[in-house]
C-alpha positions in Angstrom: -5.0 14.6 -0.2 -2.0 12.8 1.2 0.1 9.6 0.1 1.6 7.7 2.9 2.9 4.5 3.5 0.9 4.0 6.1 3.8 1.5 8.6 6.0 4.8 7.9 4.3 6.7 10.1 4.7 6.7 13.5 2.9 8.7 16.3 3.5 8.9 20.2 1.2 5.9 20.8 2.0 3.6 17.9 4.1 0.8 18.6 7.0 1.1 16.6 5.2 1.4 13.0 2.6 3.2 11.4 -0.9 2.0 12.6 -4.6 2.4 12.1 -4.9 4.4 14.8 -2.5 6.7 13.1 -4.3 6.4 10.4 -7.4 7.8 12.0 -5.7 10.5 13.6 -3.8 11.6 10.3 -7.0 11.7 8.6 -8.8 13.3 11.1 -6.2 16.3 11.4 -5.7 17.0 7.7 -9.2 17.1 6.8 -10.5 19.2 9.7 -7.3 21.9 9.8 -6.1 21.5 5.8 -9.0 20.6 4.1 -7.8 17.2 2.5 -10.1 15.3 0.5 -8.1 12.0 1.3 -5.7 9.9 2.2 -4.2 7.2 0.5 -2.2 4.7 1.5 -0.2 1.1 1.0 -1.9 -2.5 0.8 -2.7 -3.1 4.2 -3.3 -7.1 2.6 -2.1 -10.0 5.4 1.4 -10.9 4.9 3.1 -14.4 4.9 4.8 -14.6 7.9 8.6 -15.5 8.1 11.9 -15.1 9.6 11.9 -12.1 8.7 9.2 -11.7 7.4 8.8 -10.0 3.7 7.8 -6.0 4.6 6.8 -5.3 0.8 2.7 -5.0 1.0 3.3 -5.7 -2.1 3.5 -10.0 -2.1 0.8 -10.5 0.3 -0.3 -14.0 1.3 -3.9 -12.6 1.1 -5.6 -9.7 -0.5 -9.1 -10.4 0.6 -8.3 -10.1 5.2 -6.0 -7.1 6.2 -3.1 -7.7 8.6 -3.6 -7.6 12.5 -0.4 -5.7 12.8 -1.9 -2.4 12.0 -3.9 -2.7 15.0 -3.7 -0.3 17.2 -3.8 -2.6 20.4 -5.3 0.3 23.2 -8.3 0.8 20.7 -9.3 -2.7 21.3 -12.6 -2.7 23.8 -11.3 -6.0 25.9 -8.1 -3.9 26.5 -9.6 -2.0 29.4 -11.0 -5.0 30.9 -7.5 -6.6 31.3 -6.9 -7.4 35.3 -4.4 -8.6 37.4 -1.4 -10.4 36.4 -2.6 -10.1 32.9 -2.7 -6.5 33.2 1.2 -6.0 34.3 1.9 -8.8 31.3 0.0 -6.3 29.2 1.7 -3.0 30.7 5.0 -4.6 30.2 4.7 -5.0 26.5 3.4 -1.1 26.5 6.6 0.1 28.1 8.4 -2.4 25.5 6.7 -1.2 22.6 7.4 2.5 24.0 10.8 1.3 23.5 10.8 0.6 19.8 8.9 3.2 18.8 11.8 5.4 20.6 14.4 3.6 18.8 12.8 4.2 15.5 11.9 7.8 15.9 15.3 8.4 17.7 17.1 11.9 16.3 20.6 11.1 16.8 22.7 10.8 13.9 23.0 7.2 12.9 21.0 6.1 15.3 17.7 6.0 14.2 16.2 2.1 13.8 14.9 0.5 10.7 10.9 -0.2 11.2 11.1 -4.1 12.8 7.9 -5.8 11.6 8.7 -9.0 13.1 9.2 -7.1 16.5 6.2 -4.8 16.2 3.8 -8.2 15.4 5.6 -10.0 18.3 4.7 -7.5 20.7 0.9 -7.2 19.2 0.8 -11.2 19.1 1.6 -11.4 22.6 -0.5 -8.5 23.7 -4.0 -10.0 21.6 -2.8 -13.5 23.4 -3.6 -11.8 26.4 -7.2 -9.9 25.5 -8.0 -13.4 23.6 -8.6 -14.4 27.4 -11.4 -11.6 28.0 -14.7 -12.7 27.4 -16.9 -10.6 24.5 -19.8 -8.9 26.3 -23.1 -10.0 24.8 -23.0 -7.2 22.3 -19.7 -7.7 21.4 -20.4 -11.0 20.9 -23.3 -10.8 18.4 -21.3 -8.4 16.4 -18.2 -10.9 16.5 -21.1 -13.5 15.2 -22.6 -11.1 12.6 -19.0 -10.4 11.0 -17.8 -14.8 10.8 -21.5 -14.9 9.1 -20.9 -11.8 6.6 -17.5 -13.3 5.6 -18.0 -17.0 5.9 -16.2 -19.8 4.4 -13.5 -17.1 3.0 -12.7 -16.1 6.5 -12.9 -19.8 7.3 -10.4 -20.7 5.2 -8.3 -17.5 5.4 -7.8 -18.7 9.6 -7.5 -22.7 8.6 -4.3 -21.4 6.7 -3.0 -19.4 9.3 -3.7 -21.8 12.2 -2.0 -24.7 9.7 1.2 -22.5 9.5 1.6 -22.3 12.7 2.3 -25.7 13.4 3.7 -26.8 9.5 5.4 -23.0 8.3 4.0 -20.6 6.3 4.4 -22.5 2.6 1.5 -24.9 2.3 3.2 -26.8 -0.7 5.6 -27.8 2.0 3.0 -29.3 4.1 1.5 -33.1 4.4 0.4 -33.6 1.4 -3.0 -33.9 2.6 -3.4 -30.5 4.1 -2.6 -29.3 0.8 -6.0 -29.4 -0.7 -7.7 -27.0 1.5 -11.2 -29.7 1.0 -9.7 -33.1 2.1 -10.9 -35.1 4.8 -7.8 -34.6 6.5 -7.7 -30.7 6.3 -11.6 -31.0 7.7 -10.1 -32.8 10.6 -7.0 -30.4 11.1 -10.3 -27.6 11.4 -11.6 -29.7 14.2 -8.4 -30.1 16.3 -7.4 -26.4 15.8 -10.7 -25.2 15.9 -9.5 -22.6 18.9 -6.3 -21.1 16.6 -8.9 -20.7 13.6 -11.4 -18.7 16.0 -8.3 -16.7 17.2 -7.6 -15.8 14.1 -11.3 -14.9 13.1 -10.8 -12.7 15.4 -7.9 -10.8 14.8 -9.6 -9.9 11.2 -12.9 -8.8 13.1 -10.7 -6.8 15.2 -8.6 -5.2 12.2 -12.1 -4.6 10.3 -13.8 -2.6 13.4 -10.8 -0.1 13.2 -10.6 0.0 9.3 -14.0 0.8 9.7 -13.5 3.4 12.6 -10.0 5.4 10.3 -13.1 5.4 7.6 -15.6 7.2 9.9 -12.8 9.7 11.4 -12.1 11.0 7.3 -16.0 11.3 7.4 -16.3 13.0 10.4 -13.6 15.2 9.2 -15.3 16.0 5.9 -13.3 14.4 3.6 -14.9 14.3 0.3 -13.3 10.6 -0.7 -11.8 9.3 2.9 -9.4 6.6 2.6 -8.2 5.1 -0.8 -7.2 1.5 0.2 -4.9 -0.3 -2.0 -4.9 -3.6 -4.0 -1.7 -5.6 -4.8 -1.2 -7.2 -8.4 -1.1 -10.4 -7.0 -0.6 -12.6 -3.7 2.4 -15.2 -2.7 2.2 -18.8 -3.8 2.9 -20.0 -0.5 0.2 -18.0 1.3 -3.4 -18.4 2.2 -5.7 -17.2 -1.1 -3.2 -19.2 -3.2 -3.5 -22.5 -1.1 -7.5 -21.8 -0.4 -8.1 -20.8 -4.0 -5.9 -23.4 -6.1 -7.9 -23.8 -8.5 -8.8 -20.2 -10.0 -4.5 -19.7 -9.7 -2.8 -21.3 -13.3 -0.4 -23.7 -11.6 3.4 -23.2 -12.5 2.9 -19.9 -13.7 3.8 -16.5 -12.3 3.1 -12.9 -13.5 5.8 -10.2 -14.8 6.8 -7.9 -17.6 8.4 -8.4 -20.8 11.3 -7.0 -22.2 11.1 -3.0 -22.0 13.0 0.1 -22.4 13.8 -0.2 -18.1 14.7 -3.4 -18.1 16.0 -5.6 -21.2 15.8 -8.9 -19.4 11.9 -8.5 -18.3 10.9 -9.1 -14.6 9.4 -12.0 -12.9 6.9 -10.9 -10.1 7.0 -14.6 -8.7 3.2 -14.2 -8.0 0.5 -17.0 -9.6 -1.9 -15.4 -12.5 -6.1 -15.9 -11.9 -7.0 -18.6 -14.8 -9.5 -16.3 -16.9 -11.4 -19.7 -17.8 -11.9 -20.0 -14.0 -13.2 -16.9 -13.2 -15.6 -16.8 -16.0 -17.2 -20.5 -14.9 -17.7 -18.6 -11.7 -19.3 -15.9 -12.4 -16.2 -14.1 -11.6 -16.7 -14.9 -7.4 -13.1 -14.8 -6.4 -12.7 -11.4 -7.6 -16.0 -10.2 -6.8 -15.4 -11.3 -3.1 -12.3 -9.8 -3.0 -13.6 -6.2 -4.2 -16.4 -6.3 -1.2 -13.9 -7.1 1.6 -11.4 -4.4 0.4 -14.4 -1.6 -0.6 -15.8 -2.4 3.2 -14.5 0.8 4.1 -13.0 2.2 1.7 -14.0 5.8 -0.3 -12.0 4.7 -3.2 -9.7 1.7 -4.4 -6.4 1.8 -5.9 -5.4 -1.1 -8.3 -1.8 -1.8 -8.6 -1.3 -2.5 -12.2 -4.7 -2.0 -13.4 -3.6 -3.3 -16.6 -3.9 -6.3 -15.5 -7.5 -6.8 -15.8 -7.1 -6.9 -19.6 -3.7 -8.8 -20.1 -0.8 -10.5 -17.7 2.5 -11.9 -18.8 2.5 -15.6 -17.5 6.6 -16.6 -17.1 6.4 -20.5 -16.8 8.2 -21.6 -13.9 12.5 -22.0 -14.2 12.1 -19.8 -17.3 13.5 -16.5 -18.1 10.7 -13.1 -18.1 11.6 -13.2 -21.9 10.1 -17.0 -22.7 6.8 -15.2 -21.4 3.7 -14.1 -23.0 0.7 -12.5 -22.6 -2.9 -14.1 -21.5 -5.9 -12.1 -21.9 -8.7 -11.7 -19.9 -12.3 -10.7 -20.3 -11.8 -6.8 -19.6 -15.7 -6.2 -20.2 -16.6 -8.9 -17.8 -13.6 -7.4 -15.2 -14.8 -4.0 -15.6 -18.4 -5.0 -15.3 -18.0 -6.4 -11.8 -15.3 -3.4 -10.8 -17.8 -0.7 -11.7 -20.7 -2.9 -10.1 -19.0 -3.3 -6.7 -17.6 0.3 -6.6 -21.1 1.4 -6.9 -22.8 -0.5 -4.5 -20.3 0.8 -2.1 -20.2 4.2 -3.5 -16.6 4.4 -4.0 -14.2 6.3 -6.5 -11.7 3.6 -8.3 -8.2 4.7 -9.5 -5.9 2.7 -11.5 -2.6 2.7 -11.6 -1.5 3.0 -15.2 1.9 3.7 -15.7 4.5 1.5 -17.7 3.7 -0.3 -21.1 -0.3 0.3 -21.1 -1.4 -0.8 -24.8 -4.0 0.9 -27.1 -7.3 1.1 -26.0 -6.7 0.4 -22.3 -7.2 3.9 -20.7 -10.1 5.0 -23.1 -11.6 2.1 -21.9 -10.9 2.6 -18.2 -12.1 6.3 -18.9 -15.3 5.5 -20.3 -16.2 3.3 -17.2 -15.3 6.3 -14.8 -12.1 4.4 -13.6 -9.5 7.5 -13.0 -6.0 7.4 -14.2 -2.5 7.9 -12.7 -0.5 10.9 -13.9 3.1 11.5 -12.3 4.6 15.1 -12.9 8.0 13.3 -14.5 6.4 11.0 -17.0 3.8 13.7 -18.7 5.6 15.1 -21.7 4.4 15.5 -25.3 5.8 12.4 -26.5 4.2 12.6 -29.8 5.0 16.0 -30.6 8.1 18.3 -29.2 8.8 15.8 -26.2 8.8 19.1 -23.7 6.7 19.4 -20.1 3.1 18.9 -21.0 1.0 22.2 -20.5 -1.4 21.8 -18.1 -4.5 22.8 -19.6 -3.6 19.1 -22.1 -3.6 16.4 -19.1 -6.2 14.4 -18.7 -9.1 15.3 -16.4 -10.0 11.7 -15.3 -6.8 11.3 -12.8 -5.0 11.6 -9.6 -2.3 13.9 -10.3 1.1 13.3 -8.3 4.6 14.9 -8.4 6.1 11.5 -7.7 5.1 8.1 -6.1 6.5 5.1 -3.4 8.6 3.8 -6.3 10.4 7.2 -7.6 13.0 9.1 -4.8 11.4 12.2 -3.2 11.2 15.6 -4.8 14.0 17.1 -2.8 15.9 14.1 -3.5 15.7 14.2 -7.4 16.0 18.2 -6.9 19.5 17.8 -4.8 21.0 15.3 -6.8 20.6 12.5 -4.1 19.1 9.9 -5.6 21.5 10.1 -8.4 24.3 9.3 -5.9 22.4 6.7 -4.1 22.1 4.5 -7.4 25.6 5.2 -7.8 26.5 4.2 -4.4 24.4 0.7 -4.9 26.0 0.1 -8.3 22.0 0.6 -10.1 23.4 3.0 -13.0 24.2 1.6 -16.2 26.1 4.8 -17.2 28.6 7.4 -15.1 27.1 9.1 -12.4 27.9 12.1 -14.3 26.1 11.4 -17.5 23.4 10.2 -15.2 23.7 13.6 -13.1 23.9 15.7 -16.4 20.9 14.0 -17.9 19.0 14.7 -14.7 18.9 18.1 -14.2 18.7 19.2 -17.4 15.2 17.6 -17.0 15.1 19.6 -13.9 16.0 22.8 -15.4 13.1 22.0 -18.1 10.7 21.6 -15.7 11.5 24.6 -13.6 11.7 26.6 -17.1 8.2 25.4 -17.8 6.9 26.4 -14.1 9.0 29.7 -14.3 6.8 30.4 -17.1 3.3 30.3 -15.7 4.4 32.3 -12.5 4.9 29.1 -10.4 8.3 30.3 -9.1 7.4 33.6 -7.5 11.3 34.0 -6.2 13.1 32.1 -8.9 14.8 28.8 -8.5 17.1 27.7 -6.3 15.1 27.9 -2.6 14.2 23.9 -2.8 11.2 24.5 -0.6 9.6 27.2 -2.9 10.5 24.8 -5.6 8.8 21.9 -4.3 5.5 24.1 -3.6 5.9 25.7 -7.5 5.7 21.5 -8.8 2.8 20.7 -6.5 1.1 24.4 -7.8 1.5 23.3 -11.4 -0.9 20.5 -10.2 -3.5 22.6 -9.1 -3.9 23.9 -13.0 -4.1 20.9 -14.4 -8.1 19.3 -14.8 -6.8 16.4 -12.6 -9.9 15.4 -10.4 -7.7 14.4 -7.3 -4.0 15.3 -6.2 -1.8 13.4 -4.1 0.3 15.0 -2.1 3.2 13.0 -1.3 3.8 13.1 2.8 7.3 13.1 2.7 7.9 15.8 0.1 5.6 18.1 2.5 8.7 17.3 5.0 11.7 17.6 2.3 12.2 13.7 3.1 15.1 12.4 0.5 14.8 8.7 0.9 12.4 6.9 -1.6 10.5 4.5 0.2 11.1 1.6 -2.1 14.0 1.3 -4.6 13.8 -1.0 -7.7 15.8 -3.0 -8.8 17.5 -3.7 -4.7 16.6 -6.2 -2.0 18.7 -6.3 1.1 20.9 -3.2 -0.5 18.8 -0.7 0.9 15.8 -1.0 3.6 12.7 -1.0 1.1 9.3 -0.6 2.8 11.2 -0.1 6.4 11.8 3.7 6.8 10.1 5.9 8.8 9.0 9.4 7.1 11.9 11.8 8.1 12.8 15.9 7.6 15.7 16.8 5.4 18.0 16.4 8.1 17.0 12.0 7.2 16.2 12.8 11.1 12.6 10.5 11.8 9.5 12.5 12.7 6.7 11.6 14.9 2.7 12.3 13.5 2.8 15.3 15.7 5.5 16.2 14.7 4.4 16.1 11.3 1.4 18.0 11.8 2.9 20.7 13.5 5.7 20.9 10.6 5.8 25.0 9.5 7.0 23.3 6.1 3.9 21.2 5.4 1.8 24.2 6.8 3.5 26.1 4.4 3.1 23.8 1.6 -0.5 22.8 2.0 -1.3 26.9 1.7 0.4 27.3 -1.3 -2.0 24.5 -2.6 -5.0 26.5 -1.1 -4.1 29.4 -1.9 -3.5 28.8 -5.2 
């Protein structure tokens, strides 16, 4: 299957980022003409809105609702009901949204746009104002009824926060002090009085879920043995909506990171609030059991950013450095047990993502539940022995095998020598670029050795293309149960989607999938790509 950051990919109809629509149609095409098993893509988790707002899905304000940007606004029923002056209002914003998506996709050199978030949701906000006004048929209108009762006082609270920001900004600890606690008197009235915003916003989510659901029945219809593999964020922003609705399962003053390591000396500070394990074991474990059934809705398997997690987190204490951390355990039998519970009432795979400092025990303990593994092409060596490319017959079965990920550069990009420069150029190496060059491909020549070897590299090396195919080959002889196929490398894309370690150096989570050229290309485009063609058989045929 494919691995796509989902706002990176833009079709003909989209409005100037990735949306579920596309979603649909991507999964629709590749399981019906290429036989993919899946697709999986970013946290699609509601953001905290801002100016601009954060693009990493990554630091959601909630994990439990999805964002109403990924709408795809034509697919909405009430959008053909539209009359009048509301319909030229509506046609407007098309043409504008045409617009962006035009800039973004546009070929010229240098001239292609950065993927606007804020503009995108601007558009969509103004275009759902407008179908907000069309009444729900009586059908409609039951189902809208059915989905507030389903979700209940999460949902409630999930809109309260969203209807408060609007009129107090998007960090609650900034509000009145009253409409801080989430049950005060005063909070209850603020529900009353904005009681049309929160229904709005009710809304939007019931929208978003009916299309979620509908990119869920297109990889079914298409025969896709897993569908779509959703994805859940480490943790949610302090400011947002589940930390201001659930303050008292967050540990106040606290956020989670990573110690001290061999990539980073000073540790790291995530800047997202910890679950109190004494908390969720008085509950039964509800806040993480409700969040598991909203995301596995529609979902044929769930990703977990730093699954790890579930067993230990380091907690930084607020003003203090990563390094005056430590690490808080939590019950990983009582996680597990409610993770392979609600995975099996939905009848979904689970995949964790376990790369980095994972410590004894952790992924035989994952294993034995049926929880699959991450293995990246770059980071499977035999480290305990002779430190060379593991063979493939020794990787681990329970897996999804990738060449590379969202957070490592491209293939053709570590192939060429590109992302080497582009650290350089951002001042990210700690050593000359041409120790840092030299290093790199004499891992490269290693690997190419090693697929050399087994008769991956029909034509010898050199030909990037027919190198790219020979890595992704190698994973087709490995007992990996699932392999990702990383979208851009089908299209010999060379910028990484997100770079560590930058913030407003380089345009993290805001480019749109392009060919080698770095020139943008459209979904159809894509699809009708002889590269990808030509990649995908090598994986069949194989």
């Amino acid at each position: 299957g494919f691995l796509v950051q989902l706002y990176s990919l833009l079709s003909a109809r989209s409005w100037g980022m990735g949306d579920l629509g596309d979603l649909a149609e991507l999964a629709g095409w590749s399981g019906r003409t290429l036989g993919a098993g899946f697709v999986q893509i970013n946290p699609l988790h509601a953001a905290v809105p801002g100016d601009p707002t954060d693009p990493s899905p990554y630091r959601p304000s909630s994990r439990r609702f999805p964002d109403p940007v990924h709408l795809r606004i034509e697919d909405v029923p009430e959008y053909a009901y539209v009359r009048g002056s509301d319909r030229a209002r509506l046609d407007a914003l098309v043409e504008r949204a045409a617009a962006l998506r035009e800039s973004v996709l546009d070929k010229t050199p240098g001239k292609g746009a950065l993927i606007d978030r804020d503009a995108v949701w601007a558009l969509k906000r103004a275009a759902l104002d407008i179908l907000d006004t069309v009444p729900l048929g009586p059908g409609r209108r039951a189902a809208y009824w059915d989905f507030l009762a389903a979700q209940g006082g999460a949902l409630e609270d999930h809109a309260t926060w969203s209807a408060l920001a609007e009129v107090h900004g998007p960090e609650w600890h900034d509000w009145p002090e009253a409409l801080r606690d989430p049950r005060s008197a005063e909070t209850a009235a603020a529900r009353r009085e904005l009681l049309d915003r929160i229904d709005y916003h009710c809304r939007l989510a019931w929208l978003t879920d009916e299309q979620l659901a509908a990119a869920s029945q297109a990889a079914a219809d298409a025969g896709m043995s897993v569908g779509i593999v959703h994805d859940l964020a480490v943790g949610v922003h302090p400011g947002g909506a589940d930390a201001w609705a659930q303050q008292d399962a967050f540990a106040a003053g606290i956020s989670i990171g990573a110690p001290p390591d061999a990539f980073n000396a000073l540790g790291q500070d995530w800047g997202l609030p910890p679950w109190r394990p004494d908390v969720l074991a008085a509950s039964g474990y509800a806040p993480f059991r409700g969040l598991l059934q909203g995301l596995l809705r529609h979902a044929g398997a769930l990703r977990i950013d730093h699954v790890m997690g579930l067993f230990r987190l380091w907690w930084v204490p607020r003003g203090q450095d990563p390094t005056r951390g430590t690490y808080v355990r939590y019950d990983a039998e009582a996680m597990l047990a409610v993770l392979a519970l609600e995975a099996h009432r939905a009848g979904a795979v689970v995949i964790g993502e376990d790369l980095g400092t994972v410590e004894p025990g952790v992924r035989e303990a994952l294993r034995r539940r049926g929880v699959l593994g991450t293995s990246v092409l770059w980071f499977e060596r035999d480290w305990e022995g002779t430190g060379r490319p593991l063979q493939p017959g020794s990787w681990r079965e329970g897996c999804v095998a990738t060449v590379t990920t969202h957070d490592l550069p491209p293939t053709a990009a570590r192939l060429t020598g590109e992302y080497a420069e582009l650290r350089h150029r951002l001042g990210l190496l700690t050593r000359t670029l041409e120790q840092e060059r030299s290093e790199e491909q004499a891992e490269i020549a290693e690997w190419l050795g090693a697929l050399a070897r087994l008769g991956l590299l029909p034509g010898g090396d050199g030909d990037e293309e027919e190198e790219i195919r020979a890595f992704y080959r190698f994973l087709t002889l490995t007992p990996a149960r699932m392999i990702g196929v990383w979208l851009p490398d089908a299209v010999g894309d060379r910028r990484p989607q997100n770079l560590p370690g930058t913030w407003n150096q380089y345009p993290n989570w805001r480019l749109p999938v392009a060919d080698a050229g770095g020139r943008p290309m459209s979904l159809e485009e894509l699809a009708a790509s002889p590269r990808l063609h030509g990649l995908m058989e090598a994986l069949r045929d194989h």
